[in-house]
N, C-alpha and C positions, 0 to 999 in steps of 0.2 A: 567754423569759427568758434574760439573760447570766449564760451559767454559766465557770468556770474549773476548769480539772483541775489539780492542784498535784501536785508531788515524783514523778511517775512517770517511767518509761523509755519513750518517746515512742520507737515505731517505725512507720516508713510504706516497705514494703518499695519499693513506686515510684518514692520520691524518695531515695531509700539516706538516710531517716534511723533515727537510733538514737542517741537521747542523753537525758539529763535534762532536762526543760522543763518549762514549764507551756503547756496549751495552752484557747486561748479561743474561746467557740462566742455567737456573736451572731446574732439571727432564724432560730435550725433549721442555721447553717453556719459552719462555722469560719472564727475571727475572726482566728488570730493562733497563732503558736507560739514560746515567745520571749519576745517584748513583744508587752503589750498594748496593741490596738488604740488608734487617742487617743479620750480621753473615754470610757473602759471600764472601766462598772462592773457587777462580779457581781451578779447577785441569787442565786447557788449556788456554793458552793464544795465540790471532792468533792477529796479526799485522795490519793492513790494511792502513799503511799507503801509499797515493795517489789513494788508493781502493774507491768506492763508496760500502756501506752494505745497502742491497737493500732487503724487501721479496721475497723468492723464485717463481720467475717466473711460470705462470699456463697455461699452453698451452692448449687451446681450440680443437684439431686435430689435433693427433699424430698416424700413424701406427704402428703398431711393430710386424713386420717382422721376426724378431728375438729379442723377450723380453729380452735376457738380452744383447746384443749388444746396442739396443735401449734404454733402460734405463740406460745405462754406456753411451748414446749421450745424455743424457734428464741431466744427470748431469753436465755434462762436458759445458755443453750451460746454466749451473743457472736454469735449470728448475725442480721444484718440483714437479710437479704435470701435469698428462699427461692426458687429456680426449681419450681414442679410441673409434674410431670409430667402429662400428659392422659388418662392413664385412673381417672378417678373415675368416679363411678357418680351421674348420665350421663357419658358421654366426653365431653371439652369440646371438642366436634366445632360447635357454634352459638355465635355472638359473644354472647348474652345469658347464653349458660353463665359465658364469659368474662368479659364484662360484672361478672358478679354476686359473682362467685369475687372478684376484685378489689377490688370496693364493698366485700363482707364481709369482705375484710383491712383495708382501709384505716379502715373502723367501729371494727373490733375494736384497734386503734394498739398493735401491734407490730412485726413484722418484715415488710418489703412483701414482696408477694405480686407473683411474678412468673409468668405461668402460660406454657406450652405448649398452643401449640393442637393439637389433631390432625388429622396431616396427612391422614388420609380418614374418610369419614364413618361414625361409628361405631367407627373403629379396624379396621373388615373388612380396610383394604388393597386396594378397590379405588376407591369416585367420591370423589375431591376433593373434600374441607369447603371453605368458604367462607373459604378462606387471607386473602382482604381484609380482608373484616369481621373477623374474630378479630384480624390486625393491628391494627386500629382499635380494637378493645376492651381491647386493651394485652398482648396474646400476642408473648412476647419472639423467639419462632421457632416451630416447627413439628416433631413427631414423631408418633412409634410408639407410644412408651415402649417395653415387651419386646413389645409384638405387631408379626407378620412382615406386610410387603408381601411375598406369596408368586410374585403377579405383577411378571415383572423388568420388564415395561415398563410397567404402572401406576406403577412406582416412576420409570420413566423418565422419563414424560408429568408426576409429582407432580416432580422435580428443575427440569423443563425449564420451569414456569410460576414454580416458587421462585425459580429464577435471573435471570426475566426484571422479578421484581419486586425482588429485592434480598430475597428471604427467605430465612434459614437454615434447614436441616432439621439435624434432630437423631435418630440410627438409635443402636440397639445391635446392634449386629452382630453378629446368632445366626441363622445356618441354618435356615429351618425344619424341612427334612427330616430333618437332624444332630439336632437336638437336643430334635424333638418326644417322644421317650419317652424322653428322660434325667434324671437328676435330681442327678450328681454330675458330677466330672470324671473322665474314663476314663482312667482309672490304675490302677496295683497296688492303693488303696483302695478302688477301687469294686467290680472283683475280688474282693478280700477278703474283702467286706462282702454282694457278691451286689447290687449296685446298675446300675442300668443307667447306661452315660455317656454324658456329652455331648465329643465328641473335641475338639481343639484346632482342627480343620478346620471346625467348626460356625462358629469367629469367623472364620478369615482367608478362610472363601470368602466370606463376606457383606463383612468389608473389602473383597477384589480388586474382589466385584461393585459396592460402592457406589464405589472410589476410579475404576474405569473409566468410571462414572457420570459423575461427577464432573469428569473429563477431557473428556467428549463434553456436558459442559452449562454447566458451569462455577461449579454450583451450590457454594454455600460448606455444608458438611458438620460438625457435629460429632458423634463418636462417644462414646458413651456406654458407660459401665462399661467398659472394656478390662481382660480377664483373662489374657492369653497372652505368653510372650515372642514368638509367634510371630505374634502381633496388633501389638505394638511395633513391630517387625522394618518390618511393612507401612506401619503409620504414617510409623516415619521417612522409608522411601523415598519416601512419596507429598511429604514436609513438603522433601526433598532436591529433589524436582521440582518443585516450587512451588505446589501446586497447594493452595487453600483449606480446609484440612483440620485441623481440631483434634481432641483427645480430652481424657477423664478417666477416673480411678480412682475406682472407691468406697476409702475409705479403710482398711477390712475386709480389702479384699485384698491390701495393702499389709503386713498383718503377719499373717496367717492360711494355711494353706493347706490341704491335702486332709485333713492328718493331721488337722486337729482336727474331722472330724466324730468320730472318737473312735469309739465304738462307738454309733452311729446318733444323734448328738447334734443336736436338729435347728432348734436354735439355730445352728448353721453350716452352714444351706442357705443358698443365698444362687442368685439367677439376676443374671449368670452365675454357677457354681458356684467356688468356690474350685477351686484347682490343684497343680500343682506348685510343691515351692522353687524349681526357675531360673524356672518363669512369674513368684515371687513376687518374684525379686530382678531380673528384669527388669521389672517394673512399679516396682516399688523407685527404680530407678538411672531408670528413664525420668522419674520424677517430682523424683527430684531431680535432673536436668539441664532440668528445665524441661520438658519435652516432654509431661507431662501436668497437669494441675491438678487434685485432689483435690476429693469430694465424700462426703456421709455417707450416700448413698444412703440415708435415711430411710425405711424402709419398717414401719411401725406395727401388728403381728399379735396379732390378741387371744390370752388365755392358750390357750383352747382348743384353738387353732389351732396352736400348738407341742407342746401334748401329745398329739400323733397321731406314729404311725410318722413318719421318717423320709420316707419317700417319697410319705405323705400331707399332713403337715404343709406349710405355707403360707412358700414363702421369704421372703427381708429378714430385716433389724435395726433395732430403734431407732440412731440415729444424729445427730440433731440434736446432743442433748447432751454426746456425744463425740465430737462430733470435733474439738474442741480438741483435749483431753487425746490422744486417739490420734492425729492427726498429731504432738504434741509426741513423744510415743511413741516414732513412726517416723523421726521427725528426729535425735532423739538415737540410736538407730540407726545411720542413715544418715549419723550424722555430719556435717547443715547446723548452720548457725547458726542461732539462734530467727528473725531477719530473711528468709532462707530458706527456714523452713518457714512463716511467716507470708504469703510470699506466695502459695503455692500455693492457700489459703484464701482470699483478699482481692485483692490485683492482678491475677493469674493467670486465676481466676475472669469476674471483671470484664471481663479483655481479649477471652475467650472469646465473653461478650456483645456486645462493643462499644460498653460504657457507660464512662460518665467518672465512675467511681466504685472502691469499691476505696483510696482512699487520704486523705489529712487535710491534702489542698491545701488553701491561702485559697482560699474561693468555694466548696469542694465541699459537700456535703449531710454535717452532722455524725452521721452514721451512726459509732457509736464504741465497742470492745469494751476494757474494763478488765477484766484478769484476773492473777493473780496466778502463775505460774509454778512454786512452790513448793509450793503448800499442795496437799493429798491429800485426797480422800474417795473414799468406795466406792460403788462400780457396788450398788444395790440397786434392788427397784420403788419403794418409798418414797422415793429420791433424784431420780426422776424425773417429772416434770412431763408429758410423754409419755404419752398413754393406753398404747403400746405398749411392754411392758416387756420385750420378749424381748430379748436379746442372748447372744452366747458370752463377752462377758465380766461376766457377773453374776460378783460377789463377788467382783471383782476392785478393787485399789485404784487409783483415777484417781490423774495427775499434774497442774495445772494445773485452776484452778478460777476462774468468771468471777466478779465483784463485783458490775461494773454495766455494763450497757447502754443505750446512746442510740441513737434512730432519729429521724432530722431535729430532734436539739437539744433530744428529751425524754427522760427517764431513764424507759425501760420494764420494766426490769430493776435491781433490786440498792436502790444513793443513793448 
């Protein structure tokens, strides 16, 4: 169906635009922005006025817990496109895991499903999964998720066949030894509280060890969740050296840090554990100079599993559905412009993977988030579509709120 977007603020961080248009989506792809294509007639007309029309949002880490609960949260929050992580339950350690995971996104027509294969078998960290076939089965790269290759040259041997194929791996850099009996960040709060931590040294000795890695393979690396100023620090100088190395932020940690487990709140556990304010204004500042790309680390915890101690309870947050509103959050903060904080979301993302997606070129795949900028509602379980309702910001009032969603030129979300 040819549909037309009328009266919004047309932003596509990629191509520096930002203006009022109207834009046209013919066969699933964008037809035109501007003027309509010749001989172009709608059979849909969707309004957006006071709307911003934005590309579909690409989340970097997303669980899903329940795929079609989760991807009816993955729309409902403007995001098109979902990376999982591979430790489900089985680990998507066999291309027919992957295979399936896939099938049953693309069944279900909401937000594609991009999977992680795992890069060893079972996620132990030690014999190589079948990195080919998983490739083949549509695995955009290869990890961990937060389980450790405790073996440094199993991880050596898994770089040095990634490299030779042209496969990305994907590491959250935690220590195992650092940080197997912690559960917060070692600081005065955890102190305080009687918590055991996890030091700042748990991330940048797994950075030094993977960027060394990295040097001696040439393997292309992206880092997952970076917590630390002192993780940044490492990043930039490997990105100063040239060497094939990206990261991201969940976007949690962008505006949170140590103080707010509050008094053992355990809706703000999170792995890695929030921090310090300079870890948090160094993640901050790294993000908006481009150097990391935001993700909602979506991690889906049933209720009961929040209502245990602190250091029983089960980390993550909900996250799909805000992470609009909380990177708009953090941008006004941070003081970008909505064009800037839209890219960290959507181009940023995108360039991460090395797709040609991410933006509302002629020819791209009309993956398309309309959301309105102004409008408010509140952080509740009943607002969220998400089986997993925990979050630290329950009953808090969101900023920005999506209308409608398209993924390949159908409205999955909103009208």
């Amino acid at each position: 169906m040819n549909i037309e977007i009328r009266n919004g603020r047309v932003i596509d961080p990629q191509a520096d635009i930002d203006r009022n248009a109207t834009l046209y989506i013919a066969d699933g792809r964008i037809a035109g922005l501007g003027e309509a294509p010749a001989g172009f007639v709608a059979g849909q007309s969707i309004d957006a006025a006071g709307c911003v029309v934005c590309p579909g949002l690409i989340d970097l880490g997303a669980r899903l817990n329940s795929i079609e609960a989760e991807l009816a949260a993955a729309v409902a929050g403007g995001v098109t496109s979902v990376v999982v992580p591979p430790d489900a339950d089985p680990p998507l350690d066999e291309p027919e895991l992957a295979d399936r995971l896939v099938h049953r996104g693309t069944e279900i027509g909401k937000a594609r499903v991009l999977p992680l294969g795992a890069l060893t078998l079972g996620l132990n960290g030690e014999r190589l999964a079948e990195l080919a076939g998983l490739k083949k089965a549509g695995c955009v790269a290869f990890s961990q998720a937060n389980k450790p290759v405790v073996d440094t040259e199993a991880l050596l041997r898994a770089m040095e066949y990634a490299a030779t194929f042209g496969f990305a791996v994907w590491l959250q850099p935690q220590d195992y030894w650092l940080s197997r009996n912690g559960i917060a960040h070692e600081g005065e709060v955890a102190s305080r509280l009687g918590l055991a931590g996890i030091p700042v040294a748990a991330e940048t000795i797994a950075i030094a060890t993977i960027v060394q890695l990295v040097r001696d393979t040439g393997c292309r690396v992206h880092l997952t969740r970076l917590s630390s100023a002192a993780g940044v620090a490492l990043l930039k100088a490997a990105r100063a050296e040239g060497l094939p190395v990206t990261a991201d932020v969940g976007v949690h940690h962008l505006l949170l840090t140590e103080n707010d487990i509050g008094f053992f709140n355990p809706h703000a556990r999170f792995c890695p554990p929030l921090r310090a304010q300079g870890d948090r204004q160094a993640l901050s500042d790294a993000a908006a100079s481009g150097l990391l790309a935001l993700c909602s680390d979506h991690t889906p915890v049933g209720a009961d599993d929040k209502l245990l101690p602190f250091g029983e309870a089960k980390p993550g947050a909900t996250g799909l559905e805000v992470l609009l509103p909380l990177t708009l959050k953090w941008a006004e903060a941070a003081k970008l412009t909505l064009p800037q904080a839209l890219a960290r979301i959507t181009s940023a993302p995108a360039e991460v993977l090395g797709m040609t997606a991410g933006n509302l070129a002629v020819g791209a795949a009309a993956d398309v988030c309309i959301f309105d900028p102004q409008a408010t509602w509140q952080l509740t379980p009943e607002a969220l579509k998400s089986r997993g309702k925990n979050s630290p910001w329950q009953g808090y009032m969101m900023t920005g709120k999506v209308r409608t969603t398209l993924v390949g030129g159908k409205v999955v979300f909103g009208g």
